[in-house]
N, C-alpha and C positions, 0 to 999 in steps of 0.2 A: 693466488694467496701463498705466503710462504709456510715454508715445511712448519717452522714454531706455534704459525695461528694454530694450522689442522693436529699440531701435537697439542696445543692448550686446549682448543675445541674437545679433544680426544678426552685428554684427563684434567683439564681444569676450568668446564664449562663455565662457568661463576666471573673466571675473569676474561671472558671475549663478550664483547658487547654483542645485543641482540641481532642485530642485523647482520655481524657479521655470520653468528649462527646460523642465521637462518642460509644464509648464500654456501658453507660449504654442507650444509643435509642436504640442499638441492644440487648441489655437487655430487654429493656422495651417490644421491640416488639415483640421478642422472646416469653416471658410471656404472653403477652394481657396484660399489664397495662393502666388502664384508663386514665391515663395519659401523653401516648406516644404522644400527639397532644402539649400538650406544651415544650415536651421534646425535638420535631421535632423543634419549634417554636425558642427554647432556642439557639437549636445547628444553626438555619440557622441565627439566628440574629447576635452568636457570629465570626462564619466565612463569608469571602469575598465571595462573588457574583460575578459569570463569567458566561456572555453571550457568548457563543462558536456555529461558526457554521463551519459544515463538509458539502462540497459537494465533492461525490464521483461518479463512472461512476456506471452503468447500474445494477441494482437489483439482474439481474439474473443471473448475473453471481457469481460464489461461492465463488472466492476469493472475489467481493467487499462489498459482504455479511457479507461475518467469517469479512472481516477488519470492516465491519460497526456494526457491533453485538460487539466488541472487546473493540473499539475506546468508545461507548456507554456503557459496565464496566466499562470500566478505569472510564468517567466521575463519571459512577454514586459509584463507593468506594472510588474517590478521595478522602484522606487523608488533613484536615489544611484547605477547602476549597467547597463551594456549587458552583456545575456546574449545568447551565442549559444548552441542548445541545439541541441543531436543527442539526438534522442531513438527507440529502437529498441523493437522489440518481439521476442520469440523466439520461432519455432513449433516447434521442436526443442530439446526441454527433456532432452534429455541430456545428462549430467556431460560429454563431451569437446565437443562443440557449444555449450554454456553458455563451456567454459573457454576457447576458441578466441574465440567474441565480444567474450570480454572483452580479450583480449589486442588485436583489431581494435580495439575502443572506443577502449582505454586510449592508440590511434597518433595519437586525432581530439580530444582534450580532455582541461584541466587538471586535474580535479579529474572523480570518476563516481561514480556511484551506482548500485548494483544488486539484483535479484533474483533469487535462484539460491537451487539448494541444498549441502546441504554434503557437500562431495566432495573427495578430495585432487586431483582433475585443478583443480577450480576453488581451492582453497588455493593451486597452484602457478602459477597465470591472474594471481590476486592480487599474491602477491607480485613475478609477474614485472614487472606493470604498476606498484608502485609503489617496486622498485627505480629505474624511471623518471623518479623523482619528480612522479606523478601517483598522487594517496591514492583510497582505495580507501571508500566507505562502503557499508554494506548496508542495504538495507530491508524491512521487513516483519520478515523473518526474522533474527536476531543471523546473525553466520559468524564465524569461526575459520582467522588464517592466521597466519605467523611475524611480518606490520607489524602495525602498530597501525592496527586497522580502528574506525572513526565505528559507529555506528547512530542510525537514525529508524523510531518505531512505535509499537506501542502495548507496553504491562505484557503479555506476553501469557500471563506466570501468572497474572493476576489478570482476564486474559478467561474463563479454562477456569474456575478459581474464583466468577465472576461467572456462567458458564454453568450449574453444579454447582450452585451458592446455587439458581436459578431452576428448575429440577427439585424439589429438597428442596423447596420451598415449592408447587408447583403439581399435583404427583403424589398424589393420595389414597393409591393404596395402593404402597409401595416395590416397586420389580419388575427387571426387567432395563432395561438401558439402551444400545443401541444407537452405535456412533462411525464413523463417517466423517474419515480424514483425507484431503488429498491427497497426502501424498508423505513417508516416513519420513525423508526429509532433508530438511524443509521445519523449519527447527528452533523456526519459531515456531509451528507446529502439533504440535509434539512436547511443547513447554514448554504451550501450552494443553492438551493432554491430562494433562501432568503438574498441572498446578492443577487440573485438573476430579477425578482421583482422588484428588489429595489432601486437595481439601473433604471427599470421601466419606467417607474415613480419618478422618479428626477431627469430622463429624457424625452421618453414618449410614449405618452399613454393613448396614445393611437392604435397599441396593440393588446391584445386582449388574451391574459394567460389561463388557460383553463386548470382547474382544479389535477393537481399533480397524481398519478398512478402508479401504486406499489405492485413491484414486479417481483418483489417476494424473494428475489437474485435468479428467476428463473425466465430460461428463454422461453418458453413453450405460453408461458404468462403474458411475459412482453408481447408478443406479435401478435396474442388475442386485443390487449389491449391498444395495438396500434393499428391493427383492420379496425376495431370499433371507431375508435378516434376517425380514421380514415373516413366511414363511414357515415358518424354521427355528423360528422362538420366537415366534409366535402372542400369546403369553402379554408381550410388550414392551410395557412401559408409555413407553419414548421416546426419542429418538433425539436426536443431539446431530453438527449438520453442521460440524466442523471446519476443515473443506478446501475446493477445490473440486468442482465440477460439482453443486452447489446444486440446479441447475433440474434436472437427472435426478433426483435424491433429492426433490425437489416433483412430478415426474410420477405417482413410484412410490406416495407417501404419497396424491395426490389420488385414486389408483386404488383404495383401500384406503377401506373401510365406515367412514364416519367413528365414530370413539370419543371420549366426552368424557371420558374417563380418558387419552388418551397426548397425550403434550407434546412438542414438536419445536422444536430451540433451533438457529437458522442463523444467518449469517454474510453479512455485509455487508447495506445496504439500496437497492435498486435499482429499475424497475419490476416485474418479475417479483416478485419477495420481496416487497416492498410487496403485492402483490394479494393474495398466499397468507398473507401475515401479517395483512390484513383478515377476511379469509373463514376466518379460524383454521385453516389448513391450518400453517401456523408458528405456535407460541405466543410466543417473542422471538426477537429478533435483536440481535446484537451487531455495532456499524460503526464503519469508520474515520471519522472527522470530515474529508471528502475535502480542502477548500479548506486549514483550518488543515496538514496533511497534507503538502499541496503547497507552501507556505510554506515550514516548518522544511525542509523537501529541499531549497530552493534556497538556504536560510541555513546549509544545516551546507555542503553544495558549497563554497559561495565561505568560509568558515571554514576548512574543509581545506585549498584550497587555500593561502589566507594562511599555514598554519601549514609546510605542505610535509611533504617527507617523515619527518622525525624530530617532527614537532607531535603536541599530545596531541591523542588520539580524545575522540570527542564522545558522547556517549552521550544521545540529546533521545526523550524518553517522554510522551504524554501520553495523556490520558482520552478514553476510548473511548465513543460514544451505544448506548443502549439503546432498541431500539422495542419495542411492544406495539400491540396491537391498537386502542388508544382514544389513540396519541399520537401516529401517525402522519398 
C-alpha cells in the first residue's frame, strides 16, 4: 500500500474504506509496528459496534464446542464491522435455569442468539428480553414466543426425511428401527423425527419405528438406552441417533457382534463419529456445515439488530453435509 493510505489510516481513519483498514492493522501487527495501538483505535472508531450475545448448551460437549470456537471467528474476522461477543455455555439445561440465563444475556447485548428448549418459562425469558428492545433469535431448534423470533439451522424435516431415505435404501430386509432423541422439547429433533416417519408413511411401511428415547443430551443415558433397545428387540435392523450423547449410543453399538444387516444413522461429524463412521460402526451422518454455520449467526445478529424490536424475523435455512464411509 502506499505511504498516503497508512498516513490516512494513521490520522484520518474515517476516510480509508473498511477493508482497506483492516489489511494494513494486519500489517501493522504482523511487523510490530509501534504503532498498531492507534491503528486498532482508527479502525474501531471507523466501524459500527455490535454488542452480540451467544448462549449455547453444555461445554462438553464437542459439537457445542467447534460451534462455539467457530461462531467466536466469525465475530472476531468480521469484515465492515467491530463485534464484541459474549459467548456462554449452559450446564444446567433446565426450563427455569435456561429462562433466567436468558434474561442475564439479554442485560449484556443488543441483539442474542440462543439454544434452548421449548418451555413457557423460556417463552416468557424471551419476550421479557425483547420487550427490551433486544431480539431474540433461535438456533438449531425453531421456538415459539409472543415477538417475532429470527432462526438459523438447517430444514430439519428434510434431515429426518434425508435419515429415513438412507435406512429405505441400505436395509436389506425392513425390520424395526430404533430413535434416540435428546430432549422432547428440543423442537428441531422433534421436527427430524417427524420427517423420518413421515418418509416411512409414504414409502414403506414395512418398517416398524419404535417409540423415540430421550437421552437427556447425555452419553452415559444413551448407551443404557441402546443396550436395552439392543436387548429388548434383538431382531432391530437400525438405529437412528437423533439427539444427543452420540458417543454412549457408539459405545453400546461397538459392544454389540457386529452385523452387516443393521445400519445406524448419527448426527454431527467430529473426531469420535468420524472413526466409527470409518470402521462402519455408523453407516451415515448427518452435519451442520460448522464455519458457513457460524457466518449466518453473526449476519442474522447484527440484521436483528438493525431492524429492532418491531423488524421482520429472519428465517436463514441452509443444506446440511452428508458423510459416509468412503467420503470422509
Amino acid at each position: 500500500m502506499s505511504v498516503s493510505t497508512v498516513n490516512r489510516t494513521l490520522n484520518d481513519p474515517e476516510s480509508v474504506r473498511p477493508g482497506t483498514l483492516a489489511h494494513v492493522l494486519a500489517a501493522a501487527e504482523r511487523i510490530g509496528f509501534y504503532g498498531v495501538g492507534t491503528i486498532e483505535h482508527g479502525v474501531r472508531a471507523a466501524q459500527s459496534t455490535h454488542r452480540l450475545g451467544v448462549l449455547l448448551q453444555r461445554n462438553d460437549r464437542t459439537f457445542y464446542r467447534v460451534l462455539g470456537e467457530s461462531i467466536a471467528d466469525a465475530a472476531a474476522n468480521w469484515q465492515g464491522a467491530w463485534i464484541e461477543l459474549v459467548l456462554e455455555h449452559l450446564e444446567d439445561l433446565t426450563p427455569e435455569k435456561v429462562a433466567a440465563h436468558i434474561v442475564e444475556l439479554g442485560q449484556k447485548c443488543e441483539s442474542m442468539v440462543i439454544v434452548a428448549p421449548q418451555h413457557q418459562f423460556v417463552a416468557d425469558a424471551i419476550d421479557s428480553v425483547t420487550d427490551r428492545s433486544v431480539p431474540v433469535t433461535s438456533l438449531i431448534g425453531p421456538l415459539s414466543a409472543h415477538c417475532n423470533m429470527s432462526f438459523v439451522g438447517l430444514g430439519n424435516w428434510k434431515v429426518g426425511r434425508t435419515a429415513a431415505w438412507a435406512f429405505n435404501r441400505m436395509v436389506r430386509v425392513p425390520g424395526k428401527i430404533g430413535i434416540l432423541v435428546g430432549s422432547h422439547r428440543l423442537r428441531n429433533q422433534e421436527m427430524n423425527e417427524s420427517g423420518f416417519r413421515s418418509y416411512f408413511r409414504e414409502h414403506n411401511t414395512d418398517f416398524t419405528l419404535l417409540e423415540p428415547l430421550p437421552t437427556y443430551e447425555s452419553a452415559v443415558v444413551a448407551r443404557e438406552h441402546v443396550e436395552k433397545l439392543l436387548t429388548d428387540h434383538p431382531d432391530m435392523c437400525g438405529l437412528y441417533i437423533s439427539g444427543g450423547g452420540v458417543t454412549g449410543a457408539i459405545a453400546a453399538l461397538r459392544a454389540m457382534l457386529k452385523r452387516p444387516d443393521f445400519v445406524a444413522v448419527g448426527y454431527e461429524l467430529f473426531d469420535a463419529t468420524k472413526a466409527e463412521l470409518i470402521d462402519g460402526t455408523i453407516s451415515l451422518l448427518i452435519s451442520h456445515p460448522i464455519e458457513r454455520f457460524a457466518r449466518e449467526t453473526i449476519a442474522t445478529l447484527i440484521r436483528t439488530k438493525a431492524g429492532g424490536r418491531d423488524g421482520d424475523a429472519h428465517r436463514v435455512t441452509f443444506a446440511f453435509d452428508v458423510y459416509t464411509p468412503e467420503s470422509v
